[in-house]
N, C-alpha and C positions, 0 to 999 in steps of 0.2 A: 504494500500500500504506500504510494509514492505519493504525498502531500506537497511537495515543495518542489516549486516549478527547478529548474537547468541552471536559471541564473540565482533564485535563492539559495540554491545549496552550496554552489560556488559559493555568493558572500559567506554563509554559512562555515565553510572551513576555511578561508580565509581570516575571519573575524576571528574564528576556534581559535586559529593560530597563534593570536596575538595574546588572547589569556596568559595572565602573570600564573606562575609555578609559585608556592611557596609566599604569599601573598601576606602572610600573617606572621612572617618573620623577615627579619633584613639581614639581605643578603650584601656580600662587596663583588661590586664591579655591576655588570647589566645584570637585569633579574632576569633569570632564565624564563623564556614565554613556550607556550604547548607545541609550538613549529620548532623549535629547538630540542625540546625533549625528546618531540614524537621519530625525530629525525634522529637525534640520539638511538633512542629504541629500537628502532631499523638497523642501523649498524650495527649496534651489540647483536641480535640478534644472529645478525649474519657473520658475526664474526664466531660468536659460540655453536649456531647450529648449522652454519650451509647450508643444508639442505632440505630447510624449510618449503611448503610450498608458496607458488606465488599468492592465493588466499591469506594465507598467514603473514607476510609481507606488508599485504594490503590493508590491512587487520590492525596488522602493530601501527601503520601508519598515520590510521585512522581512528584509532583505539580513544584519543580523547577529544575528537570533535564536538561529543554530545556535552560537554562543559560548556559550550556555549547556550545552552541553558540552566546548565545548572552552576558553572563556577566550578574554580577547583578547589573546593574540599578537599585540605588537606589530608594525607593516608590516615597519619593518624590520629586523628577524628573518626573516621569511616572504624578502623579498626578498635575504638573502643568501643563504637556504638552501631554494634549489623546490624540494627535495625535502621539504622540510616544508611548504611552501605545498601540493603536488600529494597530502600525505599530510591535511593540513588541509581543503580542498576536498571528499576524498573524504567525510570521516568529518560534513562539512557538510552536504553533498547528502544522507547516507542518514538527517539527522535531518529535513530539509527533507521527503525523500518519509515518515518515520513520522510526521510532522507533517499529511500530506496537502497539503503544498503544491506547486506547482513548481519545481524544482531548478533552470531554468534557465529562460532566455526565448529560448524555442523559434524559431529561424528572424529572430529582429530581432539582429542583430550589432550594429547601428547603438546599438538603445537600452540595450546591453551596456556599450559606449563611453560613451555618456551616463550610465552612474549612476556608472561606473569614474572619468570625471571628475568627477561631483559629490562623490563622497565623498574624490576625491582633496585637491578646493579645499575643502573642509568641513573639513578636516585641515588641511591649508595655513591658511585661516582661525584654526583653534582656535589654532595654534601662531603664529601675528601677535600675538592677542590676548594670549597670556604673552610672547609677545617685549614685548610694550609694556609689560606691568604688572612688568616687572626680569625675567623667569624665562627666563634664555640656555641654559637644561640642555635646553631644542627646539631651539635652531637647529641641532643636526644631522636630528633630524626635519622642522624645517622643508627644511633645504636636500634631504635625498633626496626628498620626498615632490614639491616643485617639481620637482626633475630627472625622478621619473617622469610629471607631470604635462606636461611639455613634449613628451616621449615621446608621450604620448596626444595630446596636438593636432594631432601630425602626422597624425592620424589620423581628423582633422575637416575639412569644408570650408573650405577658407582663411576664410570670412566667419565662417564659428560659432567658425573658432579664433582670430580677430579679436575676436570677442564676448566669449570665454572671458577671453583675456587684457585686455582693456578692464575687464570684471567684477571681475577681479582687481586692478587695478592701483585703479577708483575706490574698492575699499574698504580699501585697503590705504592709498590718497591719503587715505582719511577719518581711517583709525587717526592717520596720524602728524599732520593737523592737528588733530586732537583729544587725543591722550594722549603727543607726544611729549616729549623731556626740557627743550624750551624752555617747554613750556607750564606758565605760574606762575599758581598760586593767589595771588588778591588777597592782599598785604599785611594788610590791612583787612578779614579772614574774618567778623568779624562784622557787618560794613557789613549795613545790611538795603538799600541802593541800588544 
């Protein structure tokens, strides 16, 4: 049931786009917005499973459009209180089908898993990268969003959840040899050698 003409949906996921991530906490530098994440998401994805199908791709890509009616509700909000995630979902789904999209990915459970973790560690990620740049107002989103992240692994083959967490841990090893608090700017900033 397709409600919304060609060109409202266009606006539609274009305006999604612009939605602030993280809205109820300050962030340093640009506040990450849903075209960023979602596109985030897509990568992780494909970096940890290849060989998703294209549905699923589509899926991740699309995954928070229907926040343009609802906002993004932060996780965890949603996660202390399902009955607002399960009121949330609902009111998601029925923009998804006036959208004419699919609501769901019909019969792949597996690739449900796979975008549920990528958007977990895309999150996880976003909130490294302000843990390193001073901003500790995430490390309680960081620590819930790992603890449900760990959840879902149990829920991958030991080798992909081996994968997962190697993924995580090299980029997280990258962060801190790169931006951590030992790391000094030359004395001699304007050294051109």
């Amino acid at each position: 049931m397709k409600d919304y003409s060609r060109s409202e949906a266009v606006y539609n996921h274009r305006m999604a786009g612009r939605i602030r991530r993280l809205h109820i906490k300050p962030v340093n530098g640009d506040e990450q917005n849903i075209a960023a994440h979602s596109w985030g998401v897509a990568m992780i994805l494909l970096d940890l499973f290849p060989c998703v199908s294209r549905s699923c791709l589509v899926f991740a890509l699309r995954h928070d459009v229907p926040e343009i009616v609802t906002g993004d509700v932060p996780a965890n909000v949603k996660w202390q209180h399902p009955g607002l995630q399960d009121t949330l979902e609902w009111i998601e789904e029925g923009f998804l089908e006036r959208m004419g999209w699919p609501t769901d990915l019909k019969d792949q459970h597996e690739e449900k898993t796979y975008i549920r973790i990528a958007d977990r560690v895309e999150l996880l990620f976003y909130c490294l990268e302000q843990i390193y740049m001073g901003n500790l107002l995430l490390i309680d989103v960081f620590e819930n969003v790992r603890e449900k992240l760990n959840d879902d692994l149990l829920k991958l083959h030991p080798s992909q959840a081996v994968d997962v967490q190697e993924y995580i841990k090299a980029y997280s090893g990258f962060l801190a040899e790169k931006f951590s608090k030992n790391h000094k700017v030359s004395c001699d900033v304007l050294s051109i050698s």
